[in-house]
DONU-923126 format. One record per residue (C-alpha): z, y, x. Coordinates in steps of 0.02 Angstrom, whole numbers, padded with zeros to 5 digits, always signed. Each point is the difference from the previous one (the first is absolute). Layout:
ZYX
...
This chain:
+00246-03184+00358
-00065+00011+00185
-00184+00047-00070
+00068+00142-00103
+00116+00070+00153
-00166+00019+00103
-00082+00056-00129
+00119+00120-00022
+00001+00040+00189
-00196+00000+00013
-00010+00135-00130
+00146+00103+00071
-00101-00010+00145
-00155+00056-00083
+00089+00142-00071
+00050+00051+00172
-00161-00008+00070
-00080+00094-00142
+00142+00151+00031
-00045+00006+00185
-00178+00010-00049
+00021+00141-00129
+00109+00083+00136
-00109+00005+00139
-00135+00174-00004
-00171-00016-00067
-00171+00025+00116
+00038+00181+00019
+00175-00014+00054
+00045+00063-00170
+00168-00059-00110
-00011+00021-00174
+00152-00023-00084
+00037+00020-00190
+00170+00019-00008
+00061-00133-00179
-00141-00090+00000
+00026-00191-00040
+00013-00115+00141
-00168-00105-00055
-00088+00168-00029
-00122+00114+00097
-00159+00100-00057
-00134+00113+00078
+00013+00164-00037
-00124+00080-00106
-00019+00179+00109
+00008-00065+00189
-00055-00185-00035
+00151-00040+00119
+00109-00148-00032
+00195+00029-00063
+00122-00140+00005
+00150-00020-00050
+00159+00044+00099
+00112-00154-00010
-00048-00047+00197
+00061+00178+00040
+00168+00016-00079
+00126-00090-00064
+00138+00106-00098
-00045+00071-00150
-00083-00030-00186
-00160+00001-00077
-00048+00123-00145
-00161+00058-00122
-00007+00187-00019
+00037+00037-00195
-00150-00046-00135
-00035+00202-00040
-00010+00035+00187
-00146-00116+00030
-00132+00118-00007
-00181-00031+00006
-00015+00102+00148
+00128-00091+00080
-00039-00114+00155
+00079-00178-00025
+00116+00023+00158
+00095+00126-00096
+00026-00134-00150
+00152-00063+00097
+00139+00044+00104
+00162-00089+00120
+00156+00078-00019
+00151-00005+00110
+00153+00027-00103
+00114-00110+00131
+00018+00055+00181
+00006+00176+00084
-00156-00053+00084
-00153-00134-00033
-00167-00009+00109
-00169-00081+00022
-00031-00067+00141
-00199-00006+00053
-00052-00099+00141
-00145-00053+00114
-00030+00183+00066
-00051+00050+00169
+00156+00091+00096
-00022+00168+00055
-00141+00037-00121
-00014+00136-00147
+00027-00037-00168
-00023+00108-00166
+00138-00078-00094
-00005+00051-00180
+00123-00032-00160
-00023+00066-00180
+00112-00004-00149
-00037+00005-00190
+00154-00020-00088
-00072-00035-00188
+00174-00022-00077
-00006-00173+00096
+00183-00042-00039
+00007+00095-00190
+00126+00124+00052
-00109+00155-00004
+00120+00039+00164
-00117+00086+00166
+00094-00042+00166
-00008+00071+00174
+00006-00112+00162
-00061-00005+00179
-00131-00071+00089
+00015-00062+00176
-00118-00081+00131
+00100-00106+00117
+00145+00094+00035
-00086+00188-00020
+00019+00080-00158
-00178+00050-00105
+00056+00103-00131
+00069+00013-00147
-00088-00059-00179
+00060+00090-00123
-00081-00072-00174
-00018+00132-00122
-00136-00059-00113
+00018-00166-00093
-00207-00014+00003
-00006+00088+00147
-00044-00086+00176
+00099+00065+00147
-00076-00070+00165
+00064+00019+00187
-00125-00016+00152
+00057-00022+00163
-00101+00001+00155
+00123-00100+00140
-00011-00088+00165
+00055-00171-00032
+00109-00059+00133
-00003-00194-00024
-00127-00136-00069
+00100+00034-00178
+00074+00152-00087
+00117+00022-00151
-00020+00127-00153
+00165+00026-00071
+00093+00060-00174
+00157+00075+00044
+00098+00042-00173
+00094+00157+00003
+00093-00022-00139
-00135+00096-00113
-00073-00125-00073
-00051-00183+00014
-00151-00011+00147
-00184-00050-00070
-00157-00046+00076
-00179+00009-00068
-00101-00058+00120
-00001-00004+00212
-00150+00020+00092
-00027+00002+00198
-00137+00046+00108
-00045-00012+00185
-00086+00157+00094
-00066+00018+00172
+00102+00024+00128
-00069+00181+00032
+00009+00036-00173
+00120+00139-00057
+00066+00058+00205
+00123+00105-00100
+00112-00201-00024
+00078-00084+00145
+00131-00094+00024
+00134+00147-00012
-00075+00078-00180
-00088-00058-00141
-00096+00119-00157
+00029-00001-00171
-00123+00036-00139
+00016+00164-00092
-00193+00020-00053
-00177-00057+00027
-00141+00124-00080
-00180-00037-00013
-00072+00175-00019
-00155+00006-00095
+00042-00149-00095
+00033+00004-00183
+00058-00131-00085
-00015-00176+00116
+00147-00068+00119
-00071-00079+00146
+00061-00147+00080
-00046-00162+00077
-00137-00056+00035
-00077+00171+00033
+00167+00020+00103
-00008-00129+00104
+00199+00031+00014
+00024+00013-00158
+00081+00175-00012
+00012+00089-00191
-00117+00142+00027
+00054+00117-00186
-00126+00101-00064
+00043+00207-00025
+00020+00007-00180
+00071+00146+00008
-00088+00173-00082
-00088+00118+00155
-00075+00145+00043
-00089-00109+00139
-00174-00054-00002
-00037-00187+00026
-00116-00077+00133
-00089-00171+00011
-00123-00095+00075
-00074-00163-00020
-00018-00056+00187
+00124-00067+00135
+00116+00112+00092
+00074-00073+00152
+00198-00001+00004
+00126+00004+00154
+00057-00168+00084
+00196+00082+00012
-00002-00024-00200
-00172-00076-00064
+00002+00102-00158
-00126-00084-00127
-00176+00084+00012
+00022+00000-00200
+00139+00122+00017
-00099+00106+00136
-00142+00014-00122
+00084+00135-00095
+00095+00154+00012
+00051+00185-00061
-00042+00157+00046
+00052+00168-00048
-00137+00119-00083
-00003+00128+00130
+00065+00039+00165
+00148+00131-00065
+00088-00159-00085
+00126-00132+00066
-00003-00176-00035
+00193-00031-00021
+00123-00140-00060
+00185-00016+00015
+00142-00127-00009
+00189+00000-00026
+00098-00132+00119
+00075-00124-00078
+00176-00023+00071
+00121-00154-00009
+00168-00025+00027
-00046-00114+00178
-00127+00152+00052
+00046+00159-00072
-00147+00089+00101
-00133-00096+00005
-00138+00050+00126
-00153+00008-00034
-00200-00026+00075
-00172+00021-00084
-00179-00075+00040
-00154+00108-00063
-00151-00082+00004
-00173+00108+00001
-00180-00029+00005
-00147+00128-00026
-00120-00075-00156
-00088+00134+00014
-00170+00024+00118
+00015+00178+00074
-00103+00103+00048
-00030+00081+00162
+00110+00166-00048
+00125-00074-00103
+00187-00021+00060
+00125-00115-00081
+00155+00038+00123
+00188+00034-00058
+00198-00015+00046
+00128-00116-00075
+00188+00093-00021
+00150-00071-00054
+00114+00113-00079
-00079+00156+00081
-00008-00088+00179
-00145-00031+00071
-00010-00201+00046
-00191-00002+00032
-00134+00157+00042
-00201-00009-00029
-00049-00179-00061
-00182+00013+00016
-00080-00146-00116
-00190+00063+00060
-00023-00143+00106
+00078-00149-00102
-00138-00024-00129
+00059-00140-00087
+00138-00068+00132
+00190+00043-00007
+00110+00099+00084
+00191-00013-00036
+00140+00109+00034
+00178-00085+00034
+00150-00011+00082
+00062-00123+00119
+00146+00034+00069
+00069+00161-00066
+00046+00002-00225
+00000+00145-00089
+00157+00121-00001
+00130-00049-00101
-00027+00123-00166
+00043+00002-00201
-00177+00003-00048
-00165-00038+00121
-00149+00103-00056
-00168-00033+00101
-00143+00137+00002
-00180-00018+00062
-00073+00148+00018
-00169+00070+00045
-00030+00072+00161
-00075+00184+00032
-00134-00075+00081
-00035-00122-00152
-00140-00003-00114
+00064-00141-00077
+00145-00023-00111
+00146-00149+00053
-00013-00190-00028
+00109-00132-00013
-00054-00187-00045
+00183-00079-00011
+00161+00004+00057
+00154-00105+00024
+00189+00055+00018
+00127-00111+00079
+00207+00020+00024
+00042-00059+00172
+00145-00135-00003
+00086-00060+00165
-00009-00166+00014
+00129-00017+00151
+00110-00106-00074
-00035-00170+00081
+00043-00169-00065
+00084-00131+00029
-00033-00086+00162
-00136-00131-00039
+00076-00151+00078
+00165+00025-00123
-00113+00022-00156
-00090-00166+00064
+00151-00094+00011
+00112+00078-00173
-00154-00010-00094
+00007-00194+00042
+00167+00008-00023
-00010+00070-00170
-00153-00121-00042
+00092-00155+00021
+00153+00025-00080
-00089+00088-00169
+00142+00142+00043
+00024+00088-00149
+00076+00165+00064
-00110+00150-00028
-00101-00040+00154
-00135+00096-00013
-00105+00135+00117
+00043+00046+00167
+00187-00106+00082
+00076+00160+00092
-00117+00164-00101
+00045+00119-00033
+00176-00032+00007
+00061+00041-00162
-00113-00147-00045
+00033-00113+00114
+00028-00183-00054
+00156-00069-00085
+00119-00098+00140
-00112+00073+00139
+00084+00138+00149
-00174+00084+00104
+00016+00083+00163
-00103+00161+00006
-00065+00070+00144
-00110+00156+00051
-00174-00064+00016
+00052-00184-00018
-00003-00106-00152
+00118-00038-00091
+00085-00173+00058
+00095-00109-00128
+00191-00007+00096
+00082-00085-00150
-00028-00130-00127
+00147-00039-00112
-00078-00141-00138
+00163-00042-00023
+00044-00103-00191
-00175+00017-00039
-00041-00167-00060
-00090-00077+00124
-00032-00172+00042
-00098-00109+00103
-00030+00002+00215
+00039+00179+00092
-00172+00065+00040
-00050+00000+00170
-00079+00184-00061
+00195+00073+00020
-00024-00029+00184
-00167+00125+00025
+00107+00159-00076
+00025+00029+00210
+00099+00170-00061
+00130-00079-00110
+00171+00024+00063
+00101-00102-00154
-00041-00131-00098
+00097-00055-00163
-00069-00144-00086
+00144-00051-00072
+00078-00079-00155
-00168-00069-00065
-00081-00186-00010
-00086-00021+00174
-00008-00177+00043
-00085-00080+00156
+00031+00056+00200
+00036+00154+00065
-00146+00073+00085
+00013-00003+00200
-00103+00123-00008
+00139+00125-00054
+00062+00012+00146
-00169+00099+00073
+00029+00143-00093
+00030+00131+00145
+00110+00119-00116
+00089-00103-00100
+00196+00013+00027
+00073-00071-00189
-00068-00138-00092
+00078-00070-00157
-00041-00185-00061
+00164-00034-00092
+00002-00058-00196
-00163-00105+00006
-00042-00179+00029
-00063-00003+00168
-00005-00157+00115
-00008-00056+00180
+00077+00070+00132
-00029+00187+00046
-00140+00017+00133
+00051+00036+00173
-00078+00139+00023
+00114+00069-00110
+00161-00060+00061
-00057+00083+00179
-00012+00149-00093
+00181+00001-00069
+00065-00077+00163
-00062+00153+00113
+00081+00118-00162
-00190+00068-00039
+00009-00075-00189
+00149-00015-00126
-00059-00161-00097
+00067-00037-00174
-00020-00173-00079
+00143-00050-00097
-00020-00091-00150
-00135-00111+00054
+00062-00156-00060
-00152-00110+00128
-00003+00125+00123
+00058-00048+00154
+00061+00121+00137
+00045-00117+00156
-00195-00027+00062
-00036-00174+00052
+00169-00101-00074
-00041+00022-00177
-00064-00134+00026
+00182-00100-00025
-00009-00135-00115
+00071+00023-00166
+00184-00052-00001
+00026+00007+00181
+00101+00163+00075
+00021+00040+00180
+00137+00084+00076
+00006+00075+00153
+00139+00072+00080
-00049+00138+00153
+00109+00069+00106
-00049+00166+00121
-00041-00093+00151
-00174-00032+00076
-00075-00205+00017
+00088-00069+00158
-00098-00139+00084
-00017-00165-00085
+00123-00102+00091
+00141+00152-00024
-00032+00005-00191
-00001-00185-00024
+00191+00003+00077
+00048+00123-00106
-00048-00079-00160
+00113-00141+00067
+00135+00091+00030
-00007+00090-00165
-00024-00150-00087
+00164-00051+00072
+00104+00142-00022
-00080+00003-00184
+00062-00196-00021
+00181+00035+00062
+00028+00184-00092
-00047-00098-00170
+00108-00137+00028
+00160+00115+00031
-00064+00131-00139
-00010-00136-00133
-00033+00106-00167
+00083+00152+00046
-00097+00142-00022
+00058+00145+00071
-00065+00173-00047
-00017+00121+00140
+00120+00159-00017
-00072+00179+00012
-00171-00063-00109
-00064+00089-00139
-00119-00130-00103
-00186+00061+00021
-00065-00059-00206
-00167+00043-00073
-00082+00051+00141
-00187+00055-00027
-00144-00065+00064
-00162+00066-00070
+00083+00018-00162
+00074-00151-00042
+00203-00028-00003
+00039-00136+00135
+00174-00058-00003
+00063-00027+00185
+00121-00113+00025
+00081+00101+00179
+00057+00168+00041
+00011+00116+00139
+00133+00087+00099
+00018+00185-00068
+00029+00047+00188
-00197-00052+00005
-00115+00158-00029
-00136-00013-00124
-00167+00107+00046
-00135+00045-00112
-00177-00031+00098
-00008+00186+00015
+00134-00014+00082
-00066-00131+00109
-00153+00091+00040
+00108+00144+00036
+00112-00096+00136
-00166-00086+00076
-00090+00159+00006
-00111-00094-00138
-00003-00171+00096
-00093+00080+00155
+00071-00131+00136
+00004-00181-00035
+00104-00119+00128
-00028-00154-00082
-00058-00114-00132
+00038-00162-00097
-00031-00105-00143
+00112+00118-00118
-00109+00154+00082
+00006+00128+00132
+00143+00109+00075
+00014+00169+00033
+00081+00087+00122
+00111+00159-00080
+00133+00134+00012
+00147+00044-00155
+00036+00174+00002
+00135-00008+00110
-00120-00070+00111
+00066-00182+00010
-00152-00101+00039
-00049-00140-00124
-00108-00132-00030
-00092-00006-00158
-00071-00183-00051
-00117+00064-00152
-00042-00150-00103
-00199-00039+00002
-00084-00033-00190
-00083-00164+00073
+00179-00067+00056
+00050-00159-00069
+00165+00061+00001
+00039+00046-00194
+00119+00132-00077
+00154-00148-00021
-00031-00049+00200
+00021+00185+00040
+00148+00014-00083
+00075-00141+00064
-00040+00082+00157
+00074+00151-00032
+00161-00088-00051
+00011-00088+00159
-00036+00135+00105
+00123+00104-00074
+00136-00108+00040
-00058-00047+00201
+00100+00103+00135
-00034-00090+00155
-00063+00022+00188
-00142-00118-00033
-00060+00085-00162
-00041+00153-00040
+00087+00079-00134
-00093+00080-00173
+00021+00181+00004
-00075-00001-00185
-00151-00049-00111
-00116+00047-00104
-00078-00058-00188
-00088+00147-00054
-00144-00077-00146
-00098-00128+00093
+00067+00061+00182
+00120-00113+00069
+00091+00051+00195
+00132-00034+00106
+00091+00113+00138
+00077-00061+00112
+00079+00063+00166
-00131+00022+00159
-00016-00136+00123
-00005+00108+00163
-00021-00155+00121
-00152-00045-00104
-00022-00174-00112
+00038-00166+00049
-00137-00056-00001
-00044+00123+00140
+00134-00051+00087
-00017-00197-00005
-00194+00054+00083
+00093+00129+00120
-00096+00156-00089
+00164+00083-00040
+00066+00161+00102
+00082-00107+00120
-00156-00089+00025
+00092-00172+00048
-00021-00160-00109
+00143-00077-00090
+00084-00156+00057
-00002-00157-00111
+00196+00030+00033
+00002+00175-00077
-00136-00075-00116
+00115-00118-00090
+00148+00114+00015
-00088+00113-00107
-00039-00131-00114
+00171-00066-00021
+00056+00182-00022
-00115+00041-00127
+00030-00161-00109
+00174+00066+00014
-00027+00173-00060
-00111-00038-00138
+00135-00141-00073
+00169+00038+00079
């Protein structure tokens, strides 16, 4: 039995280590996904020699599926032969990592639907990168491939490629592929905007697609298959290429030209509009190259115009024999329009008709949108990892916000990221120790864990979290005492703390440790420690008065008049029946209340073992004393009661009399009327306003007199 539970754990293990391996990029930096494949499967494909593997280490939401038999065509690449599909979720990602922060990536997906799920149905969906949207792919072809190409800065050492279903139709993946470029690659992407594919022509080029490895980044370079007027060019030799894009020399080796100087070389494109970018903008790269050796009277010079503007005057190609020269924009797109048409035209002083050698045309997409802080991600990704959380979990935490996940609340700022404020995992099913990962989400304000199967301690380290002001522990099976850290942050009014229904869990600090069987109770009364020698008198003179009031009370118990009975009285949810009751002349405060009448416990004047008092004002300015009781007291809620009961009743000129109290959820207080000549304890050490010491006359007077109030 114990060799086949390693075993088992041994090959889990090997399993793991063979995903990480399968996730991590090749020698070039490159990820080759195909999107369905089996787990134990991966190939090298048969037009780039580059390895795919499969995408289980990526993602995991979604289902495997083979492309229907009569779609498997024999011109077919084998990573169309399967797809994933997403039919649960409003969003599901892959998430690649081991890449190099703040570098370029050409990020591209493609789709072939093949009838995949037998349903001859064609849906629409988004595509997002991180939190920015891509586009929109819009499958109209069942053995048709739809691709999208991004070119984006990658912010962090990972980034996520996302399916967001927009109720069009089920989401679908082919296959994912990501590449890295140099840094000063593309200048037109930064951090603030990203470009989107619309085409890549190879002039000259009839009928092959090039690719990796004669481009080294592995861009799709189509061939124009369309029918022209235009002439084609070639040569056999090298042509040097820019290092702002590193266009293949294979592409460079070919172009069109127009037949004579009187004609254009033209071609136009529609926008493609979406619902998330209605008006797309738009930027173009031309690539050009003379192939041609000119003589010493020949001129090969023209403009470039876009819709009848002029956008570049007199390219003269005389001097770049077989090198490039290519005409972009950096910083400023193209004019919004309906239709872009693009004209190169001869010049008068040409003897030479245009050229062109390829081209590519980009949308510009903002990618502003920043996510979520990368601490929180950390930390709920952790989260979400060791409790197998089955919500829809998925992409970004806090982006964009209408996808923000399940039982999370983000904060949003301008130029910030997003922080995670809230985290509500409330009856979600979880069980084992509270993560010590809660306590690095340094944003979150509230924190509900309740009503699930926690067991174990409550994490001290809780109470570090400089934002939080609610947690909720209640309805689990947590044990020990609660940390002290935060009990100092419910004593000073910075936390509300919720634990209730924690059958082990202990909330007076240090005496849970009380054997089992034994109870303590311990009656306080709202007078500081006297010296020693003062209290040891007084317990013999209570003990006294105690001995003679039982013998002349006998068994008559006599219930005080003007008491309402105080039964079921909460405390942190449960029903506790108490066996006293208070004077309804005694106010009862709420501990908003409280913080209200001790301008929220700003001045403290003293402090014991039930907790610290605060000085205060009611609002007809009657100064109090508010005794608030501390979490780590060993005083429990039958002792304050008790109190309470007592205090209600005292009206003597040794002790001071309860204005009212407090039991507001786990707050406990008692107000009681001001002290003006200070404690007695300051006046026994002759630290009181009068700054003289008490006599051991007045000493035992006040002894005697307060055995008398407390039992007369």
């Amino acid at each position: 039995m114990r060799a086949t539970a390693w075993l088992s754990i041994f090959c889990f293990a090997a399993a793991v280590g063979v995903l990480q391996v399968r996730a991590q990029p090749d020698n070039n930096g490159f990820v080759s996904i195909d999107c369905g494949l089996p787990e134990t499967a991966s190939y090298v494909d048969t037009e780039t020699n580059l390895p795919y593997v499969p995408d289980a280490a990526f993602t995991d939401t979604g289902s495997n599926h083979n492309i229907s038999a009569e779609y498997m065509l024999p011109r077919l690449y084998k990573r169309f032969y399967n797809v994933r599909s997403f039919p649960d979720g409003a969003r599901n990602c892959y998430t690649i990592r081991s890449l190099v922060a703040g570098l370029k990536y050409l990020i591209r997906a493609s789709f072939y639907h093949g009838n995949y799920d037998r349903l001859d149905r064609l849906p629409i969906f988004d595509l997002y990168i991180g939190v920015n949207f891509v586009g929109m792919v819009n499958v109209s072809n069942p053995d048709g491939v739809e691709t999208l190409e991004a070119i984006v800065l990658v912010p962090d050492e990972f980034v996520q490629v996302c399916l967001v279903n927009t109720g069009s139709g089920t989401p679908f993946i082919s296959n994912l592929e990501l590449r890295p470029l140099k840094r000063k690659l593309y200048p037109q992407v930064n951090a603030t905007q990203g470009l989107v594919l619309y085409a890549r022509r190879n002039f000259g080029e009839t009928t092959d697609t090039i690719r990796y490895p004669d481009d080294p980044h592995d861009r799709i370079w189509r061939a124009w298959t369309r029918p022209t007027i235009w002439d084609p060019l070639s040569v056999t030799t090298t042509v040097t290429t820019s290092d702002i894009f590193e266009e293949p020399s294979r592409v460079m080796r070919t172009a069109i030209t127009s037949r004579n100087t009187s004609e254009n070389i033209e071609f136009s494109w529609d926008p493609e509009p979406d619902p998330q970018n209605p008006m797309p903008r738009y930027t173009a790269n031309m690539y050009f190259a003379e192939l041609q050796l000119l003589s010493g009277n020949a001129v090969r010079q023209f403009d470039i115009n876009l819709n009848g503007d002029r956008r570049y005057s007199g390219l003269d190609l005389k001097h770049n024999y077989l090198h490039y020269s290519v005409i972009y924009n950096d910083k400023n797109p193209y004019p919004v329009s309906t239709h872009y048409k693009v004209s190169i035209s001869a010049t008068a002083n040409s003897t030479l008709p245009p050229i062109i050698n390829a081209l590519e045309i980009f949308s510009i997409i903002p990618t502003t949108n920043a996510g979520t802080d990368s601490a929180d991600v950390s930390a709920i990704t952790t989260v979400k990892t060791a409790y197998r959380i089955q919500k829809n979990w998925v992409g970004d935490p806090c982006g964009p916000k209408a996808l923000a996940w399940d039982g999370l609340i983000c904060s949003y700022a301008i130029s910030t990221s997003p922080r995670i404020a809230s985290v509500n995992l409330s009856f979600s099913g979880l069980s084992g120790d509270i993560s010590s990962s809660f306590a690095n989400l340094k944003a979150v304000k509230t924190l509900d864990l309740s009503h699930n199967n926690f067991t174990g301690s409550i994490p001290n380290a809780l109470s570090q979290l400089p934002s939080l002001t609610s947690l909720d522990l209640s309805n689990n099976q947590l044990s020990g005492s609660i940390p002290p850290g935060l009990l100092e942050r419910v004593q000073d009014g910075s936390l509300n703390l919720r634990y209730e229904n924690n059958p082990n869990l202990c909330s007076n600090g240090d005496s849970c440790q009380t054997g089992k069987g034994k109870s303590k109770l311990a009656v306080y009364i709202s007078i500081p420690v006297v010296l020693l020698s003062v209290i040891g008198l007084l317990a013999a003179l209570v003990f006294c008065l105690l001995r003679r009031k039982k013998q002349g009370l006998g068994n008559t118990i006599v219930k005080p008049q003007n008491e309402t009975p105080m039964s079921h009285v909460p405390l942190g949810g449960r029903n506790i029946r108490a066996q006293t009751s208070l004077q309804l002349e005694n106010r009862r405060f709420t501990f908003n209340e409280l913080k209200d009448i001790t301008n929220n416990f700003q001045r403290m004047v003293g402090e014991g073992g039930f907790g610290k008092v605060y000085d205060g004002f009611l609002e007809d300015g009657t100064q109090v004393a508010v005794k608030l009781r501390s979490q780590s007291s060993n005083q429990g809620v039958k002792e304050f009661l008790a109190e309470a009961q007592i205090l209600a009743r005292i009206h003597h000129n040794n002790l001071v009399s309860m204005v009212g109290y407090c039991k507001d959820g786990q707050y406990m207080a008692l107000v009681y009327e001001y002290m003006q000549e200070g404690t007695l304890q300051e006046q026994i050490a002759g630290n009181g306003r009068t700054g003289r010491c008490l006599t051991w006359r007045q000493r035992l007077r006040i002894a005697l007199e307060s055995a008398q109030g407390l039992y007369s």
